[in-house]
N, C-alpha and C positions, 0 to 999 in steps of 0.2 A: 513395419513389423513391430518394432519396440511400441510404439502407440497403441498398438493392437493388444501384447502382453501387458503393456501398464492398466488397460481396460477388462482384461480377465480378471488380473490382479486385483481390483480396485471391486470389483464385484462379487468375486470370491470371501472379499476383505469384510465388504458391508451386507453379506448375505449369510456368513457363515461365524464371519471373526476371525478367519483363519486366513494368514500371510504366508503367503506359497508364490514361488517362482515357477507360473504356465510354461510351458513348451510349444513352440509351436514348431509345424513339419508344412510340406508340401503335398498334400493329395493328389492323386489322380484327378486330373482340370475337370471329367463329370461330376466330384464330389465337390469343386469348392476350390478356392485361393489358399486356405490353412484349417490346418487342422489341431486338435488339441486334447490330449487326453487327461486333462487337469482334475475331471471327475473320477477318473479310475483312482486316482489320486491321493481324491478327499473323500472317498469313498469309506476306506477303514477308520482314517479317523471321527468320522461324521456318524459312522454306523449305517449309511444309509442305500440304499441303491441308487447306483453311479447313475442309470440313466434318469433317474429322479433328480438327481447334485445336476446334471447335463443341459436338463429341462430347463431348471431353474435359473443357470448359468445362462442360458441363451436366449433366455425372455429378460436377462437383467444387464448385461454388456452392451454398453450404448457408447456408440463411435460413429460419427458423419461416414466415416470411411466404409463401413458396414453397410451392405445392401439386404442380405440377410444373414442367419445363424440357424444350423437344423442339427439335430442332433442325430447320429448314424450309430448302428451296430450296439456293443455292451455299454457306450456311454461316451463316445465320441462327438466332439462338437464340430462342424464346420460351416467354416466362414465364407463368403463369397465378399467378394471387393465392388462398392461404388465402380462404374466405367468410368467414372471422374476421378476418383483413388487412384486407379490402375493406372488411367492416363499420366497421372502426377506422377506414378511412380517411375514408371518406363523414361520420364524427361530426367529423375534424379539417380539415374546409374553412374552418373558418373560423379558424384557425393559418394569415395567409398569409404567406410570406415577407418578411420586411423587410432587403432588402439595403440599403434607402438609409434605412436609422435614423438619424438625426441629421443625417442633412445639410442646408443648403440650398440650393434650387435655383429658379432663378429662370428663368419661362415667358412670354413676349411673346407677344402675342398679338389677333388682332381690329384693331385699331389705325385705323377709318374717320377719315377728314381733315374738320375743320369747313368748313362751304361745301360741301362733296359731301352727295350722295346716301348714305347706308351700305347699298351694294349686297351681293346676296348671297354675294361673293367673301370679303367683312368678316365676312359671316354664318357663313361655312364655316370662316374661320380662326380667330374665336370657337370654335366649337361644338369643332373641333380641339381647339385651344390649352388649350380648360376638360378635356376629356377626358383630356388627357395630363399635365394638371395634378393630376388625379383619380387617374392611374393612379399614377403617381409616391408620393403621399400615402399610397396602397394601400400602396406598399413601406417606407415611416415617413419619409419626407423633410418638410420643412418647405420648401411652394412658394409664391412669391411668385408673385400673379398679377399681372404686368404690362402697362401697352399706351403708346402711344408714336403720337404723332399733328401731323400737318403741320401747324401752324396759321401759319406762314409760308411764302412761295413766288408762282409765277406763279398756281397755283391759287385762293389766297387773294387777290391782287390782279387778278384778272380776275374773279371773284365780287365784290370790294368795288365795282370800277369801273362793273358792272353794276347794283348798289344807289346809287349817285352817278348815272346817268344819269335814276333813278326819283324816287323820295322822301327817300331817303335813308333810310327804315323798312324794319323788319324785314319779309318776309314769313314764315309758319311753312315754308314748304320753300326755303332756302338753294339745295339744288340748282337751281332753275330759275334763280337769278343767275349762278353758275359756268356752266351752260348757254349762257347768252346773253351771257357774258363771254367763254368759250373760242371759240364762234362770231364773232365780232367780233371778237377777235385774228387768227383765221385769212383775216380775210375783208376786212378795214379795216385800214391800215395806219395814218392814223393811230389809230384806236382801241389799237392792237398798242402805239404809243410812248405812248400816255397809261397803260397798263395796266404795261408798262414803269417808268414813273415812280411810281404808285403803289408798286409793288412794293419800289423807292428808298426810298419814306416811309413803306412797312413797317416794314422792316428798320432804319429811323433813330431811325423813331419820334416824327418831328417835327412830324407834323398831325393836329391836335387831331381835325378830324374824321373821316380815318381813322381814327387812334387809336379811337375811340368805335363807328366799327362795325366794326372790328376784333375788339374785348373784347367789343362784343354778338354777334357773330355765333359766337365762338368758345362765348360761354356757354351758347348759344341750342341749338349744336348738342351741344353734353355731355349737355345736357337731354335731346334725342331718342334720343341714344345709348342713354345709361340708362337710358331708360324700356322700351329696344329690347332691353337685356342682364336686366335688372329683370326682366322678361315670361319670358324664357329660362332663369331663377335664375342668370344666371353674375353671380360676384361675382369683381371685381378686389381686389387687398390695399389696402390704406389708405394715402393718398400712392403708388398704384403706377402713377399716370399722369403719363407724361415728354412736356414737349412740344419741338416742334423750334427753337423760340425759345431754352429753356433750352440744349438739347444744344449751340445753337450755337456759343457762347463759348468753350465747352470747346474744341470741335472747330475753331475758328479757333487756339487757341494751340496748340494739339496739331500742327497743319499749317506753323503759318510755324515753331515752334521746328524742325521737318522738314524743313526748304527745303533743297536739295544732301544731303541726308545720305538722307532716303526719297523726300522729293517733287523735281521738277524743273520749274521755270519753263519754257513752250511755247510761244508766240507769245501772252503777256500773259495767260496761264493757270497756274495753277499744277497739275502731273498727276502721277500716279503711274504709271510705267512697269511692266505688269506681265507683260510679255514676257520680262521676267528671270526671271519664276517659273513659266512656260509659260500667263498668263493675257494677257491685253489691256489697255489705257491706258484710265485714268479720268480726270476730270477733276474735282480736289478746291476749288477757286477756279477763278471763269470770269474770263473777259476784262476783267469792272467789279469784280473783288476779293469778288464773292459767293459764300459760300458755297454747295455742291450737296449733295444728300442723301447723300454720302457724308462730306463733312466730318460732319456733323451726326451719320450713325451712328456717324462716330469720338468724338465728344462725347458721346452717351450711353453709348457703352461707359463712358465714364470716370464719367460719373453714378451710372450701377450700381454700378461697382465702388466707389464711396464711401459709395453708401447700404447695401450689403449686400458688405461687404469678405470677409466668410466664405463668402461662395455657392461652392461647390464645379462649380458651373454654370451655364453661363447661356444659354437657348433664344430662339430668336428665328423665329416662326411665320410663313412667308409663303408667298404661290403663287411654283408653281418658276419663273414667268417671270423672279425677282431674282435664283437662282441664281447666274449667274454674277457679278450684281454683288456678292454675298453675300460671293464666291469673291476678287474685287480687295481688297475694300475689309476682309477678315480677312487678305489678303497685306498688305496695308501695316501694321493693327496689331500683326502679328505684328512688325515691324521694328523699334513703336516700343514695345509692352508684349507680350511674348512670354507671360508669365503671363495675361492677359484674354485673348489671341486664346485661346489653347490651351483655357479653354474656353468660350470663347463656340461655337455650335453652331447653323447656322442648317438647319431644318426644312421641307422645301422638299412644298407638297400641289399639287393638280392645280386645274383650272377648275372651276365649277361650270354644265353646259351648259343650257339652256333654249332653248324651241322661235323667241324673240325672237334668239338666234345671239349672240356673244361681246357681254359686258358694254363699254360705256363710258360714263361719267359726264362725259366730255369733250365729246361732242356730245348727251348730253342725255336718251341710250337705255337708260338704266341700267334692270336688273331689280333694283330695289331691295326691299332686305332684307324691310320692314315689308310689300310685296305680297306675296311668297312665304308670308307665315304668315298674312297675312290671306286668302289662299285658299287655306291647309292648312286653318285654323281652318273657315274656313266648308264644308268638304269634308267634315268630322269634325260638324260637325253638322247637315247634312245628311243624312247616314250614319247617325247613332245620336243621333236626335232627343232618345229618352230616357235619354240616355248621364249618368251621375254627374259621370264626371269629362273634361268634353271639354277643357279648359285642358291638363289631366295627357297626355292622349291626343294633341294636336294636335302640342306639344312633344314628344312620343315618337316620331311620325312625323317630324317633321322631323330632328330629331338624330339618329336612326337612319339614316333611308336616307343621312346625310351620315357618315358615322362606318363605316358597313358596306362601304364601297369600301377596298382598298388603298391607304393615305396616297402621295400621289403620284401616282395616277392620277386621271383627270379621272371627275366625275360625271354624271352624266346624270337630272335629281331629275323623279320622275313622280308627280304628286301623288295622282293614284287610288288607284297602286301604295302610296304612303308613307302610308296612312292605312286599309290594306286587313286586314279580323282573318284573311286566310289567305296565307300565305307568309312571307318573309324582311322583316317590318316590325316599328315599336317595336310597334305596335297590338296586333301580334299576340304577343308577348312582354308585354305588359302583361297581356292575357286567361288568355295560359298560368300567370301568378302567380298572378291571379285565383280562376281555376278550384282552384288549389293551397289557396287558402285556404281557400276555401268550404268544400272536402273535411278540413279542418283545422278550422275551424268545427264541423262537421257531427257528427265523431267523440265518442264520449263516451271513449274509451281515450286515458292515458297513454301516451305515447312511452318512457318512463319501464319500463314495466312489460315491456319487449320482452326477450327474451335472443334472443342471435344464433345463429341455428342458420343450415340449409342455404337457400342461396337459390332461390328459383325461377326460370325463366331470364326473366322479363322484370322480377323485382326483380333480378336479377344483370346486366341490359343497363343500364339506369336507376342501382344503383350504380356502377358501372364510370363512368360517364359522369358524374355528380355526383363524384364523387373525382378528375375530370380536373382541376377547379377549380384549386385554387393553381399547379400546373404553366402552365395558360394562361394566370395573371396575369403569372409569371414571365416568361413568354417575351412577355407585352407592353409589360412592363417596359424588357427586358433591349432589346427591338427598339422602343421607344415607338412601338405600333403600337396604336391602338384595336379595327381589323378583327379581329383576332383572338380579343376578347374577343364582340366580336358575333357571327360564326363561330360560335362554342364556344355561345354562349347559344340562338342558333337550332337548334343541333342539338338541346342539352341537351331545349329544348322538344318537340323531335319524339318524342325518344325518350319525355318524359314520356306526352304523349298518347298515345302507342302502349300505353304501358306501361299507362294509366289506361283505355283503348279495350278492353282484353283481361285486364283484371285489376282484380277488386272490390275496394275498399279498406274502406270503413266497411259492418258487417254480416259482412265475411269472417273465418274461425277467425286467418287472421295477418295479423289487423287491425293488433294495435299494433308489428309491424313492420313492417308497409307504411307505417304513421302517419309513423314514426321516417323513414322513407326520403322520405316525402313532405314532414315536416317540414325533412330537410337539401336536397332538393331546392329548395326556395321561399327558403329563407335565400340560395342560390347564385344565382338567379336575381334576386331583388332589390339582392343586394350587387352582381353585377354589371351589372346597370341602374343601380344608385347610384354605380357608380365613375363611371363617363360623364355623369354627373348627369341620368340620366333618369328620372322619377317610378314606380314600380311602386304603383300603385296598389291596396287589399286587394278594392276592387269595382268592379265597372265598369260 
């Protein structure tokens, strides 16, 4: 494709004078391999009528790789590919572009608070955060996975106060303490000042026995986490879990050295005015000198930036309801380290909706993570009793139907639908590889032995679409957008079947190019399963 634009380019250049950067798209496969509206373009500046600039553009772009150029509609050009181009292309998908070689870039992400429940909001931001971790990696970057987690706060002392009313022992689900802490804050006032008080001896560190189920309860709940992320294959980097006790310290000196210069004392608060920058007033120190979770992100900025001073980037995965506090709290560091705000980068996804109505862990209604997979899971086997690989399968449903929406928009997760072998599911991209192998299996011919002649048109729709490969990583790259790569890979699979529905592959005279096609088909389909880290399994 670059070959292609350097050739618009270059005829644009000596036909006109004029140095413009082409665009190219993908048409519908009747119209042509690319398309290009470069004369709409250079139309105003030329004076001229675009399908005239069009004309002249497609009788002067000379490229081996071009079989023809026709100009379409107000002044659109497109291009059709050599079957010898195409061919070469479909072998080079797996040449994928590495814009981010050497960089590092560090991805936050998941991040459930010990004492809570890790509802499926934690699950989606995971399952995100690992994808985009994945895509990135795809482009040669070096990604820290990070995650970052409240083990300080009201949450944490309304959960401890609730284990002090009991035994003072652990139970194995944390959440039902937080539960019947948060409820008793809202509901008992004095329970609210004893919860209060604790919170004091958090943060002080002065009682022995909070202290003790404090550190248990924080460790108790890592346990579940991981066992939770373990099950899912997402692996965090080593040392890449920050917690809000540590960031604090930071982010206490970072704010009083700020006092009259970024921050501004407010009736016994300390805040950041962010109506100066057309945002809203936070509140970085409250009334008793405690820090707020904004100080705290100000102190893990600073954390990052010492553990990983060469990150070129730094991502910070959360539902958009932070946004705007995302948007305060990078105005102030922008005041006090202009180099970390610039690029820290906060990544804003949608809810995750279930037929229970909005998630909270505050009153105790949480649709928590480990139900959602534990009634995928038992869905999947339900369904395909004699299924190889239902683990592979369960986690393909889930991460799929969570990854195949628009980052940003809210989901709607239907568990029949995310475990179904027909339509827009991992399931059903797992069986489409499947079947690919089998047929690869099967064959006694060398791929090897193929020369490239004329295509036939349902090996010519199938390459065309296998060669779309590196372009869609690019632009998921370029837009850290998973949907896209999903997109591409459900089509990819339709068109296989189509192609495998109506056209014999083993037993046929152009066997071992169908082989060759079939072979780069199932490399493209599993690589992109792999990026997002979801299993493609060779049987099912």
């Amino acid at each position: 494709m670059q070959e292609l634009k350097e050739a618009i380019k270059n005829a644009s250049k000596n036909l006109f004078g004029v140095d413009i950067k082409p665009e190219l798209t993908r048409p519908e496969e009747q119209f042509g391999d690319y398309s290009t509206n470069i004369a709409l373009q250079l139309a105003g500046k030329l004076n001229k009528s675009p399908r005239q600039i069009a004309k002249q553009l497609a009788e002067s772009v000379k490229h081996p790789a071009i079989e023809k150029a026709e100009v379409a509609g107000a002044g659109f050009i497109n291009f059709t590919l050599t079957d010898k181009a195409l061919s070469k292309a479909t072998e080079n998908v797996q040449k994928l572009p590495k814009q981010n070689s050497g960089k590092e870039i560090l991805a936050e992400f998941g991040d459930p608070n010990p004492f809570k429940e890790m509802h499926v909001g934690h699950l989606y931001s995971a399952v995100i955060g690992d994808s985009i971790a994945g895509i990135l990696e795809a482009s040669g970057a070096n990604v820290r996975r990070l995650s970052y987690h409240g083990d300080v706060g009201l949450h944490v002392a309304r959960a401890i106060w609730a284990m002090r009313q009991e035994t003072g022992k652990l139970k194995d689900d944390l959440g039902e303490y937080y539960a019947k802490g948060a409820k008793a804050y809202e509901q008992d006032k004095q329970a609210a000042s004893q919860v209060r008080e604790v919170n004091k001896h958090i943060y002080a560190k002065d009682d022995t026995e909070i202290n003790r189920l404090h550190d248990e309860g924080v460790k108790h709940s890592f346990k579940y986490f991981d066992q939770i992320f373990s099950e899912l294959g997402i692996k965090y980097s080593p040392n890449g879990r920050y917690l809000e006790s540590e960031a604090m310290e930071a982010g206490l000196a970072m704010v009083k050295e700020n006092i009259d210069k970024v921050f501004e004392k407010s009736e016994g608060a300390v805040v950041y005015k962010g109506e100066k920058v057309g945002l809203h007033t936070r509140v970085f120190l409250n009334s008793e000198g405690l820090p707020t979770y904004e100080t705290k992100d100000l102190g893990l900025t600073k954390l990052k930036n010492k553990d990983y001073p060469n990150a070129s980037q730094s991502l910070i995965i959360t539902a958009h309801e932070q946004a705007e506090y995302f948007k305060v709290m990078l105005a102030a560091l922008k005041e006090i380290n202009p180099e970390v705000a610039t690029k820290t980068v906060h990544i804003a996804h949608g809810f995750v909706s279930l037929t229970t109505g909005k998630m909270s862990s505050r009153t105790g209604d949480v649709f928590a993570a480990k139900t959602l997979l534990d009634n995928v899971r038992a869905e999947v086997k339900k369904r395909y009793p004699d299924s190889e690989s239902t683990d592979k399968t369960y986690i393909a449903a889930v991460k799929y139907s969570l990854l195949k929406q628009r980052l940003g928009a809210d989901v709607i997760f239907d568990v029949e639908e995310s475990v179904s072998l027909e339509g827009n599911s991992g399931p059903y991209l797992q069986y489409a590889h499947a079947r690919a192998r089998a047929i690869l299996e099967k064959s006694k011919v060398e791929s090897q032995e193929s020369k490239v002649g004329v295509f036939e048109p349902g090996e010519r729709n199938l390459a065309r679409k296998v060669s779309e490969y590196p372009e869609v990583i690019e632009k998921a790259v370029v837009e850290l957008m998973p949907h896209h790569i999903c997109t591409y890979l459900y089509e990819l699979a339709q068109v296989f079947n189509r192609f495998y529905e109506n056209n014999r592959v083993v037993g046929n005279p152009r066997e071992a190019q169908r082989i060759k096609l079939v072979q780069s088909y199932a490399h493209v389909l599993k690589n992109g399963l792999e990026i997002l880290n979801i299993p493609a399994p060779g049987k099912m």
